[in-house]
N, C-alpha and C positions, 0 to 999 in steps of 0.2 A: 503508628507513631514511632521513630526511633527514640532509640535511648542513647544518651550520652556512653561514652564507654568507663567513665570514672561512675556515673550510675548503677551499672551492672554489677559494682562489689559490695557486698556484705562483708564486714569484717566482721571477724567471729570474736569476742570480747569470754574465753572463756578464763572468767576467773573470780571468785568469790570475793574480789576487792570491789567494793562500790566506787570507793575515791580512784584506785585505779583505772575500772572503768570510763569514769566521767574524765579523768585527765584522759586516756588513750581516745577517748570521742571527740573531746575538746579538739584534739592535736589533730585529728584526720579530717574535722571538719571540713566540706569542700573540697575535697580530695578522693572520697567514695562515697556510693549510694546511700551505704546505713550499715548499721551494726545488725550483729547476733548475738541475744543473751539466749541464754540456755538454762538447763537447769541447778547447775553449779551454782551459776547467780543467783538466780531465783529463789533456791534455797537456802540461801548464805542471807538476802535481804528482801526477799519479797515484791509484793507489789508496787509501794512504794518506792524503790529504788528503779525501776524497769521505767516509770514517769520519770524520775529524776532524769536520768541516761535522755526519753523521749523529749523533757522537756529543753535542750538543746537545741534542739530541732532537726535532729537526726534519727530519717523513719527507724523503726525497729521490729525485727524478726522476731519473735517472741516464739523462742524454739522448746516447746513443752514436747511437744510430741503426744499429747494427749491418748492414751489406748484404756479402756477400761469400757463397760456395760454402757450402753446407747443414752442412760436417760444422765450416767453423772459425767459422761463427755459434754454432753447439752448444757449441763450445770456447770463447768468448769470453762467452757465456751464464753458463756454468759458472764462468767467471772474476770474472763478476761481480757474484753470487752472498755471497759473502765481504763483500763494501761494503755490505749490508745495504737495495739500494736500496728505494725504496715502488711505484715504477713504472719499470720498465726497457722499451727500446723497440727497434724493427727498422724495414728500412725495407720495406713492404710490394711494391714493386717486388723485391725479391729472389726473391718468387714463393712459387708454395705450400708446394713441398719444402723451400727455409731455414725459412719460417715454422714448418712442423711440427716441425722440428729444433732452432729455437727452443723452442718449447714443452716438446715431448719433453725436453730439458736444462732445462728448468726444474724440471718436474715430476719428474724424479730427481735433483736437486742438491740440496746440502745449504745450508737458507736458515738455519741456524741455530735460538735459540730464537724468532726471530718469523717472521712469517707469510710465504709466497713474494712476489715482487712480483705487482705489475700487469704483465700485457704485453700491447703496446699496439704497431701499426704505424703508422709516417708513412706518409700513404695521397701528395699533392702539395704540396711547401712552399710556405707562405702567400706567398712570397717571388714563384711562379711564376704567371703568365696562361696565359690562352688562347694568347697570339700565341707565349710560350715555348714550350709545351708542342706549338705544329704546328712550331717550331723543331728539335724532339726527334724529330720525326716521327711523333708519335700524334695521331692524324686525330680525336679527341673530343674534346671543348671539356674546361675542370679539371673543373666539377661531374659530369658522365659519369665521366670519369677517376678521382674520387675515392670515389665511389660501386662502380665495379665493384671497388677497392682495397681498398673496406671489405667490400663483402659476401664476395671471398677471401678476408682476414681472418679474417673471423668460419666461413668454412669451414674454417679450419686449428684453429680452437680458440683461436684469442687474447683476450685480454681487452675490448678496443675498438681504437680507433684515434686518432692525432692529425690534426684538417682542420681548415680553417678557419673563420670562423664560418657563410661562406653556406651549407657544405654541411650542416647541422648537419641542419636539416630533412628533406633528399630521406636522408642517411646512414637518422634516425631510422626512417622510412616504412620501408628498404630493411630495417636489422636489427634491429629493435625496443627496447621499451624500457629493457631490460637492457645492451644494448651499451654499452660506457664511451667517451666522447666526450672528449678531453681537444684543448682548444682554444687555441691562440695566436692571434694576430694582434689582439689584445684593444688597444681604445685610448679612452680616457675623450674624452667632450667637449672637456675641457680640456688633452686631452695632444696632443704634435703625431703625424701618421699615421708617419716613417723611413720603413725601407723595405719595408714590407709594402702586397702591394696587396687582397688578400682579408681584412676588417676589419671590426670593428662594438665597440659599446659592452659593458661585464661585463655590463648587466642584459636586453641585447637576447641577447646571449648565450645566461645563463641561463634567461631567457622560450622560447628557440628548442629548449633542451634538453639543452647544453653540462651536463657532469657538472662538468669542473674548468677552471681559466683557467691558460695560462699570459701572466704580465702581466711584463713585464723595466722598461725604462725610465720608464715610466708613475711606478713606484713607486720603483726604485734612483737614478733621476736629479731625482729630487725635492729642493725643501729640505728639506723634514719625509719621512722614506720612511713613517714610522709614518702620521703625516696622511694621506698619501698612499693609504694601505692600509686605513684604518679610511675614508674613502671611498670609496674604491671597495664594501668592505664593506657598506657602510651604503647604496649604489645598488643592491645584487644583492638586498639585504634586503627593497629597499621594492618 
């Protein structure tokens, strides 16, 4: 099934205003996929505010990044559940046993009457290089590193993964074309790079095999965010 290409974007909603929020959702209504709350939010207002944002009707990313000991990933799976997200996520460094414990609590939790999430593991944050990552002490450069991330992953049963844009490619090769690739580090020509160092344009992106973007300042720190959105759009299209 295709996807729209104004579908493909997540806007990343980082910011511990709830009314903010909900106004910058209101305004991009129909114009992208869905939002990303994260933990900014989430800690700023909790569960009840992530339904507030959802009850719009615009899907939402519920970016926790869950990483801790297999059985209180399950428990906080379960808990999150309730907020109705569209893709909820883990961090794949928590290894195989949380992943699968992940799931397992997915797949018997109660998602209400819509459909369960997307679950998806942060394989290396876009944030991180090579030079970090021998900082960490893992002797593999990110794209090695983010590759063997994803094919665990996908051995535990998860939905896809989030990487960055370079790995989009070697990820595909590794777990074919069904794996769900949800992408940040996404940045237009005309926007400036912050602080991500693994980057490329939505439509080089998309061309590369990226399923969905997620895009934060590009479009929230815009004058126009609709403008903003309905090009980016309008580049993934052509």
């Amino acid at each position: 099934m295709s996807i729209a290409p104004k579908d493909r974007i997540y806007v990343a909603l980082d910011t511990p205003d709830v009314g903010a929020a909900i106004a910058m959702a209101q305004q991009l209504a129909g114009y992208v996929g869905g939002v990303k709350l994260g933990k900014e939010f989430f800690v700023a207002n909790g569960p009840d505010a992530v339904r507030a944002v959802g009850g719009l009707g615009m899907p939402v990313f519920l970016d926790l990044k869950f990483h801790d000991i297999p059985n209180t990933v399950a428990g906080a799976v379960r808990s999150a559940l309730p907020s109705a997200p569209a893709i909820l996520n883990v961090h794949a460094m928590g290894g195989s046993a949380m992943m699968r414990a992940a799931k397992e609590a997915l797949d018997s939790g109660d998602s209400g009457d819509g459909p369960a999430p997307m679950l998806i593991a942060v394989t290396v944050l876009t944030s991180l290089g090579d030079d970090d990552l021998a900082e960490l002490g893992i002797s593999v450069n990110a794209e090695q590193q983010v590759v063997r991330l994803a094919k665990l992953t996908q051995s535990c049963g998860l939905d896809g993964v989030v990487c960055s844009p370079r790995e989009i490619g070697p990820i595909r090769d590794a777990c074919g074309a069904d794996f769900k690739l949800v992408v940040p580090g996404i940045r237009p020509t005309w926007a400036a790079t912050g602080d991500q160092k693994r980057i490329t344009t939505p439509s080089d992106a998309i061309a590369s095999g990226a399923d969905y973007l997620v895009i934060g300042r590009p479009i929230t720190s815009a004058d126009d965010p609709v403008a903003a959105a309905k090009m980016i759009a309008d580049e993934i299209g052509n």
